[in-house]
PDB file of N, CA, C and O in Angstrom:
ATOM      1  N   UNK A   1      16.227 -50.948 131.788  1.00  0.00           N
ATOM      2  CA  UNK A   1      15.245 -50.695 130.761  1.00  0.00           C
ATOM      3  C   UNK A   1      14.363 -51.922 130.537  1.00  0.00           C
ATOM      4  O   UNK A   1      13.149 -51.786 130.384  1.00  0.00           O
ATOM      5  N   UNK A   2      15.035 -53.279 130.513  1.00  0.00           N
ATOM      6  CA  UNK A   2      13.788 -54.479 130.196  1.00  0.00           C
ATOM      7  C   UNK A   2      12.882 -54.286 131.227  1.00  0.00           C
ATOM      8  O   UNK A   2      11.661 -54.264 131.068  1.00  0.00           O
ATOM      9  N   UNK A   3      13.533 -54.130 132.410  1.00  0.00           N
ATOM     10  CA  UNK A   3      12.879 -54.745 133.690  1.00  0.00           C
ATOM     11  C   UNK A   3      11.555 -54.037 133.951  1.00  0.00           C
ATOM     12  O   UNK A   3      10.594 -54.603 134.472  1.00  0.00           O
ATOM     13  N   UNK A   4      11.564 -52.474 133.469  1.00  0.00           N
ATOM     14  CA  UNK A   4      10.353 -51.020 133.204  1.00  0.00           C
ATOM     15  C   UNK A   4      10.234 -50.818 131.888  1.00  0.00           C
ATOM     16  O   UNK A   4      10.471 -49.634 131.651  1.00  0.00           O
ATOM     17  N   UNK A   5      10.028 -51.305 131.111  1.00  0.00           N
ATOM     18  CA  UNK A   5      10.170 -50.412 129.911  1.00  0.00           C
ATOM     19  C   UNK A   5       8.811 -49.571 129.629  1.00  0.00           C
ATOM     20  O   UNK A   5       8.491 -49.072 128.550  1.00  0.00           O
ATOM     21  N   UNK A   6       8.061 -49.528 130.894  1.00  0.00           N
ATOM     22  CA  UNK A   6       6.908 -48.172 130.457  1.00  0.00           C
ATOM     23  C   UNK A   6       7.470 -47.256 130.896  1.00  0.00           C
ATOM     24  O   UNK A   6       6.853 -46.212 130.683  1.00  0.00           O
ATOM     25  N   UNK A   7       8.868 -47.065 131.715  1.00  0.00           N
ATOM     26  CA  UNK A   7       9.439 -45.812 132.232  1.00  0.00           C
ATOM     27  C   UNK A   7      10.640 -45.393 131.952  1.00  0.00           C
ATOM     28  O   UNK A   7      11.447 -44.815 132.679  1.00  0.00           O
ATOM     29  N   UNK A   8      10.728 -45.754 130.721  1.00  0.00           N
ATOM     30  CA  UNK A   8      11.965 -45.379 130.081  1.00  0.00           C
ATOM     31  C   UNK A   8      11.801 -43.747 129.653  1.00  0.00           C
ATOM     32  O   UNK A   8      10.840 -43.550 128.910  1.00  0.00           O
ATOM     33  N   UNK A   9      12.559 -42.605 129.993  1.00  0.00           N
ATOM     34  CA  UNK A   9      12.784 -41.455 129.345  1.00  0.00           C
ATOM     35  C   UNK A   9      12.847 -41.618 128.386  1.00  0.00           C
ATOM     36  O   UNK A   9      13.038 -42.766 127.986  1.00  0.00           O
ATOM     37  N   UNK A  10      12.720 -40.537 127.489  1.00  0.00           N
ATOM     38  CA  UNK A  10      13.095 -40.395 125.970  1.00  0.00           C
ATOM     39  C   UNK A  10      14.480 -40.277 126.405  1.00  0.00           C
ATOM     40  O   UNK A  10      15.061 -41.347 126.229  1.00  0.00           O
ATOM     41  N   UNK A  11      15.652 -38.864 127.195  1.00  0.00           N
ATOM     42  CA  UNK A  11      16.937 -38.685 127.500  1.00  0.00           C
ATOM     43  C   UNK A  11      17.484 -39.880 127.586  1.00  0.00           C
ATOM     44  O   UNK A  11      18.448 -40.264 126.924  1.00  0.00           O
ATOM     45  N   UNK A  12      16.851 -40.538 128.449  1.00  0.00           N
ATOM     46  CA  UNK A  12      17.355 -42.741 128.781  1.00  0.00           C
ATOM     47  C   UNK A  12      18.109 -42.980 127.793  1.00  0.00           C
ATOM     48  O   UNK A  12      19.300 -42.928 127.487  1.00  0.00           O
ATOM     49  N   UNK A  13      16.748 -43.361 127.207  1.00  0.00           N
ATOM     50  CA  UNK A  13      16.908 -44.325 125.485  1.00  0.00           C
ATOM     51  C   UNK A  13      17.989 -43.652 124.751  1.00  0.00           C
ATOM     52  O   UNK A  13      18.924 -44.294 124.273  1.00  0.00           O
ATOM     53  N   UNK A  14      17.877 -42.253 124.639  1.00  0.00           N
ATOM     54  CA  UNK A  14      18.964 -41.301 123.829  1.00  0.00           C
ATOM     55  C   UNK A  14      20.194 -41.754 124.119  1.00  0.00           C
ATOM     56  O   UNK A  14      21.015 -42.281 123.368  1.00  0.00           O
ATOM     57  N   UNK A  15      20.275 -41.453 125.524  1.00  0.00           N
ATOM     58  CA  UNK A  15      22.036 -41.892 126.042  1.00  0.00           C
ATOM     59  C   UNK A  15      22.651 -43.695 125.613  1.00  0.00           C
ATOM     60  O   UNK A  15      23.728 -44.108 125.181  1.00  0.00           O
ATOM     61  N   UNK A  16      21.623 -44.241 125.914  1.00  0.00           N
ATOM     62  CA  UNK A  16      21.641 -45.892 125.855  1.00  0.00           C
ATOM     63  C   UNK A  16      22.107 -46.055 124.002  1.00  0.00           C
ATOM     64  O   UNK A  16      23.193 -46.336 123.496  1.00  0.00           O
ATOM     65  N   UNK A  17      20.778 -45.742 123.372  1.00  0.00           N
ATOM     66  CA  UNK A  17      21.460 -45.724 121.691  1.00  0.00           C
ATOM     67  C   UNK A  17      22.922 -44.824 121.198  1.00  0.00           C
ATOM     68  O   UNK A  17      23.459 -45.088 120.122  1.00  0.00           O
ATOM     69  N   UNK A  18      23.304 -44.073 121.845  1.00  0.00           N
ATOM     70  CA  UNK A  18      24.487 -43.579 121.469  1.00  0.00           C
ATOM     71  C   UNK A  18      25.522 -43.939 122.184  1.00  0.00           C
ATOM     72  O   UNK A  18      26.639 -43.643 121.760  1.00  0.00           O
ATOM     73  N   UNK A  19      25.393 -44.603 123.331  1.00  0.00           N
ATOM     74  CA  UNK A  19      26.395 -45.476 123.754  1.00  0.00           C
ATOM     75  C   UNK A  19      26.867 -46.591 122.877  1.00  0.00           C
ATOM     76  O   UNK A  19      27.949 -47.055 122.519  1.00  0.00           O
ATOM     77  N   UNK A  20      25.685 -46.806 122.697  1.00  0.00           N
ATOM     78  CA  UNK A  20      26.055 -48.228 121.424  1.00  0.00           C
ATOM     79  C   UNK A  20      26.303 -47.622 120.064  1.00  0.00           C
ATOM     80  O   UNK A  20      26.047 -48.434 119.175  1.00  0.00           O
ATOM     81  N   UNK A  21      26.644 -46.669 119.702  1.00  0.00           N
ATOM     82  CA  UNK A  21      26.870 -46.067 118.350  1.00  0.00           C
ATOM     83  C   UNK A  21      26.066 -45.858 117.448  1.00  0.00           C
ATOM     84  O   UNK A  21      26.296 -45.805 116.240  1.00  0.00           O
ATOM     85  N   UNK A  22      24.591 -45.666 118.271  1.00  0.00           N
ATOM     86  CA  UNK A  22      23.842 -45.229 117.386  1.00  0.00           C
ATOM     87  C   UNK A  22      23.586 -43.822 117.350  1.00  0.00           C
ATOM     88  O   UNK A  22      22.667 -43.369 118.033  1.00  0.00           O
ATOM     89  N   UNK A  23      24.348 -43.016 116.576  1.00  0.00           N
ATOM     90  CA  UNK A  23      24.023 -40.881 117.007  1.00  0.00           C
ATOM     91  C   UNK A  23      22.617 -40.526 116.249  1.00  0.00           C
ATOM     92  O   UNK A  23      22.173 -40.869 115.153  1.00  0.00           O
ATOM     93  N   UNK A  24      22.319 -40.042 116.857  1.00  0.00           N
ATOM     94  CA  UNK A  24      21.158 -39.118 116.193  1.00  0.00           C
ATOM     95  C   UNK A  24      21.756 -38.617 115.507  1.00  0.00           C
ATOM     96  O   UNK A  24      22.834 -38.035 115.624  1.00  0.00           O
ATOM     97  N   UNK A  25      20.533 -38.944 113.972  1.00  0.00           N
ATOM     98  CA  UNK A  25      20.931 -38.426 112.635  1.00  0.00           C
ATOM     99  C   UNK A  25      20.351 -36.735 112.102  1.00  0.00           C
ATOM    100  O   UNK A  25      20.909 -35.808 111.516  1.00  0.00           O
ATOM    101  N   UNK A  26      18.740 -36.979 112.749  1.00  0.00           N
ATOM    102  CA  UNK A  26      17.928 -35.787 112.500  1.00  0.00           C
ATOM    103  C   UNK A  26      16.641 -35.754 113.374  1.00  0.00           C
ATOM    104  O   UNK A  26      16.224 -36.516 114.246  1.00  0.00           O
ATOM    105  N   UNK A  27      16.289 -34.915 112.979  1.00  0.00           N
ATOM    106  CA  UNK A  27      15.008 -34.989 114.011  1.00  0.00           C
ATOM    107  C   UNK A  27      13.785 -34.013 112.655  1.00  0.00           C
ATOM    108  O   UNK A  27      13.813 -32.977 111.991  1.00  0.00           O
ATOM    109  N   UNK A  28      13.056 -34.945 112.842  1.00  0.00           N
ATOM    110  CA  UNK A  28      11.877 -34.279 111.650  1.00  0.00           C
ATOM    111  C   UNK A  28      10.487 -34.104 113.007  1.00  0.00           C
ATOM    112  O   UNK A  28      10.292 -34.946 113.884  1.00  0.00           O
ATOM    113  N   UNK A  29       9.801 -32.984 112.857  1.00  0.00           N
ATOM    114  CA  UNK A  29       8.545 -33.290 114.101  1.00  0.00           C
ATOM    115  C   UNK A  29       9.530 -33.533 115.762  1.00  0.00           C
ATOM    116  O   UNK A  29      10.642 -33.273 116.223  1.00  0.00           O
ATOM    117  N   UNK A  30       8.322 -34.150 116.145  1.00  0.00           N
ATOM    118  CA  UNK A  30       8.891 -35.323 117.404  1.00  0.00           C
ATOM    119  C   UNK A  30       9.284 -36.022 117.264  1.00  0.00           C
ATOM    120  O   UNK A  30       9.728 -36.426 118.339  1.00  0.00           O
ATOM    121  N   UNK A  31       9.697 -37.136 115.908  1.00  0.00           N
ATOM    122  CA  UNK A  31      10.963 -38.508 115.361  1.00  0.00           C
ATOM    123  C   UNK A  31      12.192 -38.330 115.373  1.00  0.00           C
ATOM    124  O   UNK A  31      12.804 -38.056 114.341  1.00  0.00           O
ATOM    125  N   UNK A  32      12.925 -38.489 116.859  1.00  0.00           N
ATOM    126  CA  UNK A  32      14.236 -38.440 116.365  1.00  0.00           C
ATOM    127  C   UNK A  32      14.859 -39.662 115.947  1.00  0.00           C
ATOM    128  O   UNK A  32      14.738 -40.638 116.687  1.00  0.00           O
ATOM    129  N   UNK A  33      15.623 -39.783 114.682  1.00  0.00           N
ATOM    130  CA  UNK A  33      16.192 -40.621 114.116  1.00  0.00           C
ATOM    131  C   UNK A  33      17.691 -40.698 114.078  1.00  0.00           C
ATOM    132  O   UNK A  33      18.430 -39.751 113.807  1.00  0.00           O
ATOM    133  N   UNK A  34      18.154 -42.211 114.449  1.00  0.00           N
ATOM    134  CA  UNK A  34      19.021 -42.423 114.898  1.00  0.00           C
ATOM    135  C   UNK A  34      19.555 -43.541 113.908  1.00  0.00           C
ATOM    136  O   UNK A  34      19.071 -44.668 114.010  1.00  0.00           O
ATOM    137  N   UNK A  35      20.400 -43.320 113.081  1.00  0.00           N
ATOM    138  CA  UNK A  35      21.075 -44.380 112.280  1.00  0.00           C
ATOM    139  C   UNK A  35      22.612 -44.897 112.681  1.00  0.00           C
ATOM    140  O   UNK A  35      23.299 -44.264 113.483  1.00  0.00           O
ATOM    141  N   UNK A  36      22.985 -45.890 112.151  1.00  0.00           N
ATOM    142  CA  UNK A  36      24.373 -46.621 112.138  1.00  0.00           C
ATOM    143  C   UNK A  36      24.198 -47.514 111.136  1.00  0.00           C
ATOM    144  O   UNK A  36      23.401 -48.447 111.038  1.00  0.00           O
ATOM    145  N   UNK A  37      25.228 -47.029 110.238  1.00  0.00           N
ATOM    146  CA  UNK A  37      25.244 -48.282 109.165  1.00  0.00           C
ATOM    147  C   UNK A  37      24.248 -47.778 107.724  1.00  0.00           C
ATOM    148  O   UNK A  37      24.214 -46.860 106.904  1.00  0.00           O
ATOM    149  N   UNK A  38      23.716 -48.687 107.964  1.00  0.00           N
ATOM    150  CA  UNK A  38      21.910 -48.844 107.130  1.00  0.00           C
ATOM    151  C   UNK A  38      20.736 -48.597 107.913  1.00  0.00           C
ATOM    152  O   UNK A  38      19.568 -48.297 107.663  1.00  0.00           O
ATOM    153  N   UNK A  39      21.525 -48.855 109.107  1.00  0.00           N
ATOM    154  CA  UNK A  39      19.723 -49.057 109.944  1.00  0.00           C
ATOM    155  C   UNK A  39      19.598 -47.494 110.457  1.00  0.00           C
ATOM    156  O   UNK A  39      20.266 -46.471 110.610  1.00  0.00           O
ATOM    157  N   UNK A  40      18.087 -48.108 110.634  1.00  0.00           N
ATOM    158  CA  UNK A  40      17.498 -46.870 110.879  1.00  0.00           C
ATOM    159  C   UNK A  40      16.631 -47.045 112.066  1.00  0.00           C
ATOM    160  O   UNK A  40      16.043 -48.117 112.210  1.00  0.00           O
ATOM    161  N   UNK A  41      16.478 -45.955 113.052  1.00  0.00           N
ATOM    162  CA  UNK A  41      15.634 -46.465 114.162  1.00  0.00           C
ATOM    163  C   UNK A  41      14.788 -44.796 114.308  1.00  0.00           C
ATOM    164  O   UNK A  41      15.439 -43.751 114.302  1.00  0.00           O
ATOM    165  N   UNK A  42      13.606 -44.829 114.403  1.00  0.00           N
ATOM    166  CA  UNK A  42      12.786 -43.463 114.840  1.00  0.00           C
ATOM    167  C   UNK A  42      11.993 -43.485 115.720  1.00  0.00           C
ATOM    168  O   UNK A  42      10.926 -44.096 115.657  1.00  0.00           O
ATOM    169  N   UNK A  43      12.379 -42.834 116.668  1.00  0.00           N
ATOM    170  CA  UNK A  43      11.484 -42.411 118.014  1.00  0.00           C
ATOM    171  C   UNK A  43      10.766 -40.991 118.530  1.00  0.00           C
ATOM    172  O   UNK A  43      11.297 -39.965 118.954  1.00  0.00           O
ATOM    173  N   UNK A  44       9.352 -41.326 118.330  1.00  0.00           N
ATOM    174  CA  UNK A  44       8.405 -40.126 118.137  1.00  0.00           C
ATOM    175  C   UNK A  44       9.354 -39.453 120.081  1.00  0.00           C
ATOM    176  O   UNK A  44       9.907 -40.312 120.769  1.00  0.00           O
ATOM    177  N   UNK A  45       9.327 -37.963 120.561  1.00  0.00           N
ATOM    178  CA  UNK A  45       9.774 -37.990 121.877  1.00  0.00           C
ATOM    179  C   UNK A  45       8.523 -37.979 122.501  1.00  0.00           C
ATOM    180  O   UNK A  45       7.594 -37.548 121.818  1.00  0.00           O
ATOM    181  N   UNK A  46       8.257 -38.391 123.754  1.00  0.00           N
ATOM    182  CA  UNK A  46       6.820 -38.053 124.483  1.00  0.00           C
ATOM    183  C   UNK A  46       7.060 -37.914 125.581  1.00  0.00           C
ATOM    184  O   UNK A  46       7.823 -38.757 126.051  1.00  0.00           O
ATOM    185  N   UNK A  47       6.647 -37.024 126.341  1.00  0.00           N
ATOM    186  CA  UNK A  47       6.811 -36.968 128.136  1.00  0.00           C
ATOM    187  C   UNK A  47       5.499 -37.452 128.938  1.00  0.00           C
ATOM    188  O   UNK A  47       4.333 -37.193 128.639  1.00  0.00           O
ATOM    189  N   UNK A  48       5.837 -38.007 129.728  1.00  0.00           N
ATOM    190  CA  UNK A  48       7.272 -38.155 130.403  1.00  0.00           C
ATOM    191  C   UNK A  48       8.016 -39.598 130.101  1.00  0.00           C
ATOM    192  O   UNK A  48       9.192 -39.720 130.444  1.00  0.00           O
ATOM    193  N   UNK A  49       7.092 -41.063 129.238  1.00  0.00           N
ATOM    194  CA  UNK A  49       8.242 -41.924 129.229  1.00  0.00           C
ATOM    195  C   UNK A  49       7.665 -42.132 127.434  1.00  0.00           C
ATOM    196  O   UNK A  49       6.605 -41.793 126.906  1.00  0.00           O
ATOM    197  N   UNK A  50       9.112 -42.955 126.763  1.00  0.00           N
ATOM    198  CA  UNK A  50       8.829 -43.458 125.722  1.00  0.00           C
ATOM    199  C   UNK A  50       7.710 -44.563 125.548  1.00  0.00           C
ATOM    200  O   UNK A  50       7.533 -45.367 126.463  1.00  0.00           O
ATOM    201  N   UNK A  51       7.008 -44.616 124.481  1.00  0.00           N
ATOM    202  CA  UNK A  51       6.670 -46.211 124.642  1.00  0.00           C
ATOM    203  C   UNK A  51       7.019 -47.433 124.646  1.00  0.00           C
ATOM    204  O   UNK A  51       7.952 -47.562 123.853  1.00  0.00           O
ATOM    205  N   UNK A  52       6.623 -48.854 125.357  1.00  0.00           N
ATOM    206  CA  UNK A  52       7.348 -49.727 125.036  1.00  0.00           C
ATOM    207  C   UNK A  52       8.071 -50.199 123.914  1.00  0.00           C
ATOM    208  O   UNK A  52       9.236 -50.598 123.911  1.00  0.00           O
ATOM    209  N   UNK A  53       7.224 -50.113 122.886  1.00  0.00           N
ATOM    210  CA  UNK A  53       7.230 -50.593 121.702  1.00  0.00           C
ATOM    211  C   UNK A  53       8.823 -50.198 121.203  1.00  0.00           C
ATOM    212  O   UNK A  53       9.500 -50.924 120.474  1.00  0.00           O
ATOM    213  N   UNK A  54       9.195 -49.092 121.675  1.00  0.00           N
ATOM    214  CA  UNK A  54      10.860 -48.490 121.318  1.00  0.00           C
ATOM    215  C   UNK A  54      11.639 -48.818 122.058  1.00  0.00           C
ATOM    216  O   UNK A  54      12.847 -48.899 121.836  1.00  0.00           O
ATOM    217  N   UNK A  55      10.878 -49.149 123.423  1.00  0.00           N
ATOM    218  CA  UNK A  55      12.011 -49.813 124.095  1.00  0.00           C
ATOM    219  C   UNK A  55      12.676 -51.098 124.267  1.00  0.00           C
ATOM    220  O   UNK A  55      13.609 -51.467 124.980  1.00  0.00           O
ATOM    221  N   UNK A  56      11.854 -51.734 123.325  1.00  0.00           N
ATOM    222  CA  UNK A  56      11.885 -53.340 122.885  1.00  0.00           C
ATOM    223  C   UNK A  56      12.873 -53.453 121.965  1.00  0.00           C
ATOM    224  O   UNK A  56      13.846 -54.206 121.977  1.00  0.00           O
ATOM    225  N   UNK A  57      12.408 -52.306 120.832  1.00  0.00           N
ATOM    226  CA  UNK A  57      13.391 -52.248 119.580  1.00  0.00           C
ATOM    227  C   UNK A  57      14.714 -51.825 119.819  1.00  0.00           C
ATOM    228  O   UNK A  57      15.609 -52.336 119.145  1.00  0.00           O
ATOM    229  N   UNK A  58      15.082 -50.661 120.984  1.00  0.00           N
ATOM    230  CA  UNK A  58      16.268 -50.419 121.281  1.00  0.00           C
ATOM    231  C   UNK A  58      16.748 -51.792 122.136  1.00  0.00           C
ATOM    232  O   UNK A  58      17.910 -52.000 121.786  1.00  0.00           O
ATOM    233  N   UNK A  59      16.458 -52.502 122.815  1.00  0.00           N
ATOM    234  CA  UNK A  59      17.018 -53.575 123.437  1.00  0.00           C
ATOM    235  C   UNK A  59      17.120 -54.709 122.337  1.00  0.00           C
ATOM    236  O   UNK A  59      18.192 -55.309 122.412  1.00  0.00           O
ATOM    237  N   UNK A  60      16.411 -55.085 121.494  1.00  0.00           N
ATOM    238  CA  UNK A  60      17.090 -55.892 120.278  1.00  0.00           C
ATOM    239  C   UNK A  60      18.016 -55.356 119.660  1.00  0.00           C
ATOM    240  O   UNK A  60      18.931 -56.129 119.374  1.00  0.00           O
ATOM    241  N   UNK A  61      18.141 -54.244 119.318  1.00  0.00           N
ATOM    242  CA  UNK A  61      19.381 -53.647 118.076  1.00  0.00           C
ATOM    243  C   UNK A  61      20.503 -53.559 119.419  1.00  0.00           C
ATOM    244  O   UNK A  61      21.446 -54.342 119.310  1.00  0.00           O
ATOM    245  N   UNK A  62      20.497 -53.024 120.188  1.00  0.00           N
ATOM    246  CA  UNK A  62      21.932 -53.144 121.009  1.00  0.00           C
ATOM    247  C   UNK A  62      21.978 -54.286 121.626  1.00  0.00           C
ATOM    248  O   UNK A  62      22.571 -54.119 122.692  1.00  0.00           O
ATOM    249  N   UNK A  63      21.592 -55.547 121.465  1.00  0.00           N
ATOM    250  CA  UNK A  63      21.562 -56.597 122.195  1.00  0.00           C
ATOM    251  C   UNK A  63      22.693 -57.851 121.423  1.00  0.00           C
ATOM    252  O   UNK A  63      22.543 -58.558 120.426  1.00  0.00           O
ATOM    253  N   UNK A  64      23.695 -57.731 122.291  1.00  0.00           N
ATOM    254  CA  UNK A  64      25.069 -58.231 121.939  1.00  0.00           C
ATOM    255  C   UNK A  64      26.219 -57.257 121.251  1.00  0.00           C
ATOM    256  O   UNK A  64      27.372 -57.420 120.850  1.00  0.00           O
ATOM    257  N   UNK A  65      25.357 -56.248 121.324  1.00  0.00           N
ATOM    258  CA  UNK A  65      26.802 -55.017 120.910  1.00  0.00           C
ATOM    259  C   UNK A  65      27.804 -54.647 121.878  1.00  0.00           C
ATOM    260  O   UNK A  65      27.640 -54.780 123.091  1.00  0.00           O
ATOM    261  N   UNK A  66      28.821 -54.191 121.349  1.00  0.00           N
ATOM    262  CA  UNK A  66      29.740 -53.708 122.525  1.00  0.00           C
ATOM    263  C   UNK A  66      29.375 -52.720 122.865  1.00  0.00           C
ATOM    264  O   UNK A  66      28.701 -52.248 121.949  1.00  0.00           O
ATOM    265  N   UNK A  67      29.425 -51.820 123.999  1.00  0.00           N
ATOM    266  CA  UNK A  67      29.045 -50.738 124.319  1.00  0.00           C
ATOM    267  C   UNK A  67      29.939 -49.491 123.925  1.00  0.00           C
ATOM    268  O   UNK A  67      29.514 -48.341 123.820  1.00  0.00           O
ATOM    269  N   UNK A  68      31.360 -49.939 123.707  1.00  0.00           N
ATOM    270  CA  UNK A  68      31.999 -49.166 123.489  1.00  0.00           C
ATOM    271  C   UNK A  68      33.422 -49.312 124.922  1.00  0.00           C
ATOM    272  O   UNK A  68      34.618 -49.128 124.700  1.00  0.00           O
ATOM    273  N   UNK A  69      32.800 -49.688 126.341  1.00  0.00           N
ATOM    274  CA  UNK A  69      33.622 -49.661 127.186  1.00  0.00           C
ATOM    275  C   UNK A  69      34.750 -50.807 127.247  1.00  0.00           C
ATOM    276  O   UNK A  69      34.342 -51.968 127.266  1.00  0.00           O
ATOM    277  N   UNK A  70      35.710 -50.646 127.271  1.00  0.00           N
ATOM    278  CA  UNK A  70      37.228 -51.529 127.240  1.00  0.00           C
ATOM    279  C   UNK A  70      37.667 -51.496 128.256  1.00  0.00           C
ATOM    280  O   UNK A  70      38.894 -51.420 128.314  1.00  0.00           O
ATOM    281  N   UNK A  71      36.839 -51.539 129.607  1.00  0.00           N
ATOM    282  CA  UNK A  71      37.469 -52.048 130.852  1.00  0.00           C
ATOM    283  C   UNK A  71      37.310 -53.467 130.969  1.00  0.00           C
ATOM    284  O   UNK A  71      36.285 -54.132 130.820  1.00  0.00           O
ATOM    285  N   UNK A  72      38.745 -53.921 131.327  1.00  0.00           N
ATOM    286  CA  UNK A  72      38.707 -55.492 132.156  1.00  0.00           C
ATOM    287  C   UNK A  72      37.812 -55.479 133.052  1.00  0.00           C
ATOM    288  O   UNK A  72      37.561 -54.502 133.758  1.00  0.00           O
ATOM    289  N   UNK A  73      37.071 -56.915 133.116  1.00  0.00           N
ATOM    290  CA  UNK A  73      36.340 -56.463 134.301  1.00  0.00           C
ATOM    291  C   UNK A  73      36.696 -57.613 134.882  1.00  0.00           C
ATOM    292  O   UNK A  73      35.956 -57.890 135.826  1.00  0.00           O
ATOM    293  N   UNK A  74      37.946 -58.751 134.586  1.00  0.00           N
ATOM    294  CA  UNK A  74      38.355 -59.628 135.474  1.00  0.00           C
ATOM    295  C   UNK A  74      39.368 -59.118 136.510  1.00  0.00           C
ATOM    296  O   UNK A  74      39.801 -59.878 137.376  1.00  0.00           O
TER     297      UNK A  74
END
């Protein structure tokens, strides 16, 4: 996702934020909104890629999170 982020899917980003525990909360229009916690994150959907601008924000908010996976990887 850093390396393209003009070709990020909306599906992408979806899978990527709920890996990191962020679930979609609701969807109002085309904003689907995705909370954890307090925060709040909304992404208009557009085909065929998101805009950068969300894909920046999803790479700061999951950036140093666990993903969730508990494999050793030594």
């Amino acid at each position: 996702m850093a390396q393209h982020p003009n070709s990020v899917s909306f599906d992408e980003a979806r899978r990527v934020l709920e890996a990191y525990g962020w679930p979609l909360a609701r969807v109002t229009g085309s904003h689907h909104i995705f909370e954890i916690g307090g925060a709040i994150l909304s992404i208009p959907r557009r085909r065929p890629h998101i805009k950068p601008v969300y894909v920046k924000q999803i790479l700061q908010l999951t950036e140093g999170q666990d993903d969730g996976d508990d494999r050793d990887d030594a």
